[in-house]
C-alpha positions as a printed Julia matrix, in Angstrom:
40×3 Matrix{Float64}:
  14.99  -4.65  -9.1
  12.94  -3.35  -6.6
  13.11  -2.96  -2.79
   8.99  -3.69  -2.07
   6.6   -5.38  -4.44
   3.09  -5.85  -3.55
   0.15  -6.7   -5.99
  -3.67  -6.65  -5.57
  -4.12  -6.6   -2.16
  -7.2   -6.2   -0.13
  -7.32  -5.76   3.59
 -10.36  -5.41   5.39
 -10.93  -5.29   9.27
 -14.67  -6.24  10.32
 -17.14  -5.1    8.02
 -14.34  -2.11   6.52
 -12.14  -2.72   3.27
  -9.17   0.14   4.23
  -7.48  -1.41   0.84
  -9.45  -2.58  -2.4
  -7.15  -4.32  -5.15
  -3.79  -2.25  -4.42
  -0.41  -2.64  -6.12
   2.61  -0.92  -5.43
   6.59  -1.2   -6.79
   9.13   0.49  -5.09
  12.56   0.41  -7.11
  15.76   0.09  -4.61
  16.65   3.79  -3.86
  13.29   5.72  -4.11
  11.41   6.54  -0.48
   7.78   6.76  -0.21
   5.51   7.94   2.07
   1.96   7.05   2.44
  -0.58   9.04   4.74
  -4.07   8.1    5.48
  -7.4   10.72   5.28
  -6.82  11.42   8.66
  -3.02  12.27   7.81
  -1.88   9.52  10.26
């Protein structure tokens, strides 16, 4: 089972995709961290 689940998603704001076609699985007890280019 996992704690977070997301599949194929695309967000854009304006005229900018930040995601394109993203999936992720996070199984219950793992941590992940995600940092952006500018390490934010």
């Amino acid at each position: 089972m996992s704690t977070l689940e997301f599949d194929r998603v695309t967000v854009r704001y304006g005229a900018s995709t930040v995601l394109d076609d993203v999936s992720l699985t996070v199984p219950d007890g793992q941590i992940v961290g995600l940092v952006g280019e500018s390490g934010s």
